[in-house]
C-alpha positions as CSV (number, residue, x, y, z in Angstrom):
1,X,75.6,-37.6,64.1
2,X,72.5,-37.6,62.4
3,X,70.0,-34.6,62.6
4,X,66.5,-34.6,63.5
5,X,65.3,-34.3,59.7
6,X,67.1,-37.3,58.9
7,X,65.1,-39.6,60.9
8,X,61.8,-40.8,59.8
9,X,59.2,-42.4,62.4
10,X,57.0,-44.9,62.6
11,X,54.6,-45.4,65.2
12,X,51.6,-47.5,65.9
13,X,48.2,-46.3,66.8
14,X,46.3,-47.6,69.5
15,X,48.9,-50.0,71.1
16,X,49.4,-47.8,74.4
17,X,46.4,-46.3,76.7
18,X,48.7,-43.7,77.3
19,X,48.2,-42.4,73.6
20,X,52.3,-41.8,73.6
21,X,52.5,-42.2,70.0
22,X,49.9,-40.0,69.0
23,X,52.0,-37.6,71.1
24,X,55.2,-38.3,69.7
25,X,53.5,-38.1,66.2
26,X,52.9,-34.7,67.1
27,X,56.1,-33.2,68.3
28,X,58.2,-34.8,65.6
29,X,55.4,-33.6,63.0
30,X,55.4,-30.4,64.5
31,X,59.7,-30.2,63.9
32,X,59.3,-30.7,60.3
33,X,60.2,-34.5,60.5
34,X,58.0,-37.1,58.6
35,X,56.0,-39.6,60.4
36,X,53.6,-42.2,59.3
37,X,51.3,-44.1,61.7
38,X,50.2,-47.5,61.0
39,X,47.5,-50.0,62.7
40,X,47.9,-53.3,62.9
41,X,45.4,-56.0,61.9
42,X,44.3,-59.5,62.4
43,X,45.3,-61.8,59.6
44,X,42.4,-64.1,58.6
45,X,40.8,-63.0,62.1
46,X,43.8,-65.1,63.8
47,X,44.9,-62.4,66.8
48,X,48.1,-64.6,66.9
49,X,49.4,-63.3,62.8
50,X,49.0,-59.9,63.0
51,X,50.7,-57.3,60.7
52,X,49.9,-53.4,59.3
53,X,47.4,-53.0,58.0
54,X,48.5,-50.6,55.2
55,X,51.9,-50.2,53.4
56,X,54.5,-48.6,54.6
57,X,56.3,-45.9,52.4
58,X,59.6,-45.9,53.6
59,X,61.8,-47.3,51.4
60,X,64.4,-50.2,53.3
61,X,68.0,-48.0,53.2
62,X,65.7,-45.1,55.0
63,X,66.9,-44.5,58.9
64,X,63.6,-45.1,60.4
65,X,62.4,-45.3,64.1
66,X,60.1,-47.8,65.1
67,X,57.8,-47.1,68.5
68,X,55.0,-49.6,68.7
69,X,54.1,-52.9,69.8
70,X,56.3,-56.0,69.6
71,X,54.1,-57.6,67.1
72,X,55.1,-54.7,64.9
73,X,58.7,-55.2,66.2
74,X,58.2,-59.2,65.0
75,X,56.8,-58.1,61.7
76,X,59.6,-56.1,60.9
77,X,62.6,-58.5,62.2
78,X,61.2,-61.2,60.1
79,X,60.8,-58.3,57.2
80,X,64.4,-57.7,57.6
81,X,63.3,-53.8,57.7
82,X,65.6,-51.0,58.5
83,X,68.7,-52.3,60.6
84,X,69.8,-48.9,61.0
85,X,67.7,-47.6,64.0
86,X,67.2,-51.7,64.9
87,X,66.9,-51.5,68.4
88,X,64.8,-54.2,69.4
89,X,67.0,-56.8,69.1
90,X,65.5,-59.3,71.5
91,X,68.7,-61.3,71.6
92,X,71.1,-59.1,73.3
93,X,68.3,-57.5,75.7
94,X,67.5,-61.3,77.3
95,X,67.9,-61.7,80.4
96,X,70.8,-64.0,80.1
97,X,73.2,-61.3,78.8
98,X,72.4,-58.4,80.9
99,X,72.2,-60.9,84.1
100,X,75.9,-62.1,83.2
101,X,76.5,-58.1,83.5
102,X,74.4,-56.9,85.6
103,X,73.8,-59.8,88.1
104,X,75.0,-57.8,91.7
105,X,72.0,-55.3,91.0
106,X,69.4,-57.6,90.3
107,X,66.3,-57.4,92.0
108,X,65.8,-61.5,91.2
109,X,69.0,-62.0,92.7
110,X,68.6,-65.4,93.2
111,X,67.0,-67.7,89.9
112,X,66.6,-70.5,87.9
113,X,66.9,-70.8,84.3
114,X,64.6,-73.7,82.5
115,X,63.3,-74.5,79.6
116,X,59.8,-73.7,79.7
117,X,58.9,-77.4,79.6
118,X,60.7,-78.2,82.2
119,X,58.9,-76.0,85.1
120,X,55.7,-77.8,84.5
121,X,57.9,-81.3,85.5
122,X,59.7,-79.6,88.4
123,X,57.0,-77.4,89.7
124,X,57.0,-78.7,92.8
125,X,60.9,-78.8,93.2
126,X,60.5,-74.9,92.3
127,X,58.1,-74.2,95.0
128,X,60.2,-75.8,97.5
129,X,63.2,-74.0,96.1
130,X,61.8,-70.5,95.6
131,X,58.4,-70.5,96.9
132,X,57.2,-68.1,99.4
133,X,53.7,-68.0,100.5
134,X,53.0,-70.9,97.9
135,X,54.1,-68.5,95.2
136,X,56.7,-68.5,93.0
137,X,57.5,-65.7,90.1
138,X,58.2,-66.9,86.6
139,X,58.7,-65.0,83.2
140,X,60.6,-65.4,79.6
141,X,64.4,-64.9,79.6
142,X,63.5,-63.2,76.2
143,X,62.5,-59.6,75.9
144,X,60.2,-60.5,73.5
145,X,57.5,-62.0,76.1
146,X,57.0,-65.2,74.2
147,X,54.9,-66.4,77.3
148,X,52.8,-65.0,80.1
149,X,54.8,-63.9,83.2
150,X,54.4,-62.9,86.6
151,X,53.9,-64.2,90.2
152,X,52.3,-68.0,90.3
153,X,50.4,-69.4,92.9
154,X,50.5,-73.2,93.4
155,X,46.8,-73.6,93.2
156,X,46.5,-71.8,89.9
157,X,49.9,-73.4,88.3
158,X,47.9,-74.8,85.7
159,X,45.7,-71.9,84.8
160,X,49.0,-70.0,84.3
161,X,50.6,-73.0,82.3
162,X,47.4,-72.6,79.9
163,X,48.1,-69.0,79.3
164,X,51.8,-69.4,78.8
165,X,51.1,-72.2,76.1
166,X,48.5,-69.7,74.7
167,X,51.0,-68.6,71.7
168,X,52.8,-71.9,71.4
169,X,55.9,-70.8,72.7
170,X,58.8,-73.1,71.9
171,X,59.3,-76.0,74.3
172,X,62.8,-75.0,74.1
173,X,61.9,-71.6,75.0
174,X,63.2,-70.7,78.4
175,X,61.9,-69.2,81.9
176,X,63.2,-67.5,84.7
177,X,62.1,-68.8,88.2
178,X,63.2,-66.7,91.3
179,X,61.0,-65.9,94.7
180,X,58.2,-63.3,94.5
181,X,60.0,-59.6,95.7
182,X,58.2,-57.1,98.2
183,X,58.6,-53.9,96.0
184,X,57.5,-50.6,97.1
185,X,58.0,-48.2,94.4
186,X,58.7,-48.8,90.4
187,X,60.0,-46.4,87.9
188,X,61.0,-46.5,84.4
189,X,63.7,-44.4,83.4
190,X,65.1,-44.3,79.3
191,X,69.3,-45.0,79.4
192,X,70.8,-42.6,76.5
193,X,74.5,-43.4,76.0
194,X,74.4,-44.9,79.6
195,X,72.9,-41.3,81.1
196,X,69.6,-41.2,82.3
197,X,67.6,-39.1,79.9
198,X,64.0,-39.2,81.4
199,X,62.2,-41.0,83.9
200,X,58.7,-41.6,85.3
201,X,57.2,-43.8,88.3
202,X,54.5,-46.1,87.0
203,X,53.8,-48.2,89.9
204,X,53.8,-48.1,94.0
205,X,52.6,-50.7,96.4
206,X,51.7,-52.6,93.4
207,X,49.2,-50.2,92.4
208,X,49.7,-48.1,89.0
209,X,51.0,-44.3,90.0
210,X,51.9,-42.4,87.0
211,X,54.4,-39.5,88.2
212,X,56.5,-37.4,85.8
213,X,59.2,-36.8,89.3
214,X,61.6,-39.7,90.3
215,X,64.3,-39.7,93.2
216,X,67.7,-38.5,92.0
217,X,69.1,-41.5,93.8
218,X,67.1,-44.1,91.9
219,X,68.2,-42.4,88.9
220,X,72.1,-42.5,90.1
221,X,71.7,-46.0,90.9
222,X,70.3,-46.6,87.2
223,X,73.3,-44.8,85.3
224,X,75.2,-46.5,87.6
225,X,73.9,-50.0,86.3
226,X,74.1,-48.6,82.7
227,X,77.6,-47.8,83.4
228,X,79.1,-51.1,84.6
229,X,81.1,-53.7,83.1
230,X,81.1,-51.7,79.8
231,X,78.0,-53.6,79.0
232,X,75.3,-51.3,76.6
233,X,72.8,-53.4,74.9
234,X,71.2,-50.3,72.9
235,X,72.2,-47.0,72.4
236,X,68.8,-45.9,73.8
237,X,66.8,-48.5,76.0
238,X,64.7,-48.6,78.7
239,X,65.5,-49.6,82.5
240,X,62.9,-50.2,85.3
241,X,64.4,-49.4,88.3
242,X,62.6,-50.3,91.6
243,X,62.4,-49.2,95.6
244,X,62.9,-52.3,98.1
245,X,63.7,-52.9,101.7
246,X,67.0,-53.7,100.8
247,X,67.6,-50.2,98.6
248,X,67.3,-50.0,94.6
249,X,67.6,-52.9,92.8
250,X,67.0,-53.8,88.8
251,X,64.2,-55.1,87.7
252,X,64.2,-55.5,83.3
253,X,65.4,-53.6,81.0
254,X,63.8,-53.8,77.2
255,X,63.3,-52.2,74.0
256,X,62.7,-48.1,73.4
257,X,60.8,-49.8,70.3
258,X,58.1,-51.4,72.6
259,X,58.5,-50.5,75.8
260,X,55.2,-47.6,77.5
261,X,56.9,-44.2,78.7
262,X,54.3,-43.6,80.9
263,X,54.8,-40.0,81.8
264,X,58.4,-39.5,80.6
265,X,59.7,-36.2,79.0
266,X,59.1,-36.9,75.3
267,X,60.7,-34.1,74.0
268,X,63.7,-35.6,75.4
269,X,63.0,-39.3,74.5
270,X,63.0,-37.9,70.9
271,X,66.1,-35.7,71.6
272,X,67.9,-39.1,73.1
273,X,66.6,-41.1,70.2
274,X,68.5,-38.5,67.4
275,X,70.9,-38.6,69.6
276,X,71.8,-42.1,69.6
277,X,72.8,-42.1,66.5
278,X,75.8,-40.5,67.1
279,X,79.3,-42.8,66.5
């Protein structure tokens, strides 16, 4: 298992209004551990090429944890920069493979895959299919939100198609289309060796509610997700978790790398993260 000192972080300035990494720069700084923080800049004042905007002096066999954005994520899976603590693998967090694990706890129980292309030609199959209230909720299968997501309404379809299309997402890339969900209350909690470690709510009736408390149930029905089928796409991720008429269902799961912690412990987000190392 490795120990705190052997870890060396990375984290971005500026990325989160919560000003997280500036947080977690503290506490690990204040352990003895080294940190550097890094910006990230425009490339030729394109906002779409982005990378940091100074060197980073870690050297590529280090064991280094990333906590940023997912442009710095991007930079550093094309970089091919320190697989050891890689865990934003946007691959294995997609919604296809957790889905084929996780599918009887979805909130989106019933969906649509598509390539993106394809929703613009059946749009109006997909608002007869899944529409309610002339609304329809589409986002990315991947975890790296290659497009815009969220819940359409018929009127504004192509507004919404111009923002997707505003990184030139693959055609190929592909969308999930289910119906729009009534959700009550949202929290994120961080899965450590399929145990909940911390938790926070961020949202209820739709409307952002940072709390550091979370129902012990909503945090049994998480480690009970984390827990099935065998299925662990990280040592240490992130899983949002969500209140509904119909009891707790899943919402995403995604990347400790890139994902806001809202008002989670971070004391034990960094214990979790030197923990998952072990084996």
């Amino acid at each position: 298992m490795a120990e705190e000192g052997d870890i060396k972080w990375l984290l971005e300035r500026n990325v989160f209004e919560d000003n997280n990494p500036e947080r977690i720069a503290q506490i690990v700084r204040s352990r003895g551990m080294t940190c550097f923080e890094v910006a990230y800049t425009c490339v030729d004042g394109d906002e779409r090429e982005l990378r940091p905007a100074a060197s980073v002096p870690f050297g590529h066999d280090d064991l280094v944890f990333v906590y940023g954005s997912m442009n710095l994520c991007r930079w550093l899976l094309r970089d091919r920069r320190w697989p050891q603590l890689a865990w934003y693998d946007f691959g294995r967090l997609r919604c296809q493979s957790y889905y084929a694990h996780w599918g009887n706890f979805l909130l989106q129980r019933e969906y649509a895959f598509l390539p993106l292309t394809e929703v613009r030609r059946r749009r109006d199959w997909l608002f007869q299919t899944f529409g309610r209230d002339g609304r329809i909720f589409i986002r990315p299968d991947d975890n790296a939100k290659s497009f815009a997501g969220g819940v359409v309404e018929a009127n504004d379809f192509e507004k919404w198609w111009e923002l997707a299309n505003f990184y030139r997402p693959s055609p190929e890339s592909i969308a999930v289309v289910a119906s729009p969900q009534i959700i009550r209350c949202e929290w994120r909690f961080i899965i450590g060796h399929k145990k909940v470690v911390t938790g926070s709510q961020y949202r209820r009736n739709g409307v952002e509610e940072l709390l550091e408390s979370y129902p012990p149930e909503a945090a049994g029905f998480a480690e009970a997700v984390a827990s099935f089928n065998g299925f662990e796409p990280h040592p240490v991720y992130v899983m949002d978790v969500c209140e509904t008429s119909d009891g707790y269902r899943l919402v995403e799961i995604g990347s400790i790398c890139c994902a806001s912690l809202y008002a989670c412990d971070l004391d034990r987000v960094i214990a979790a993260i030197t923990e998952g190392q072990r084996g």
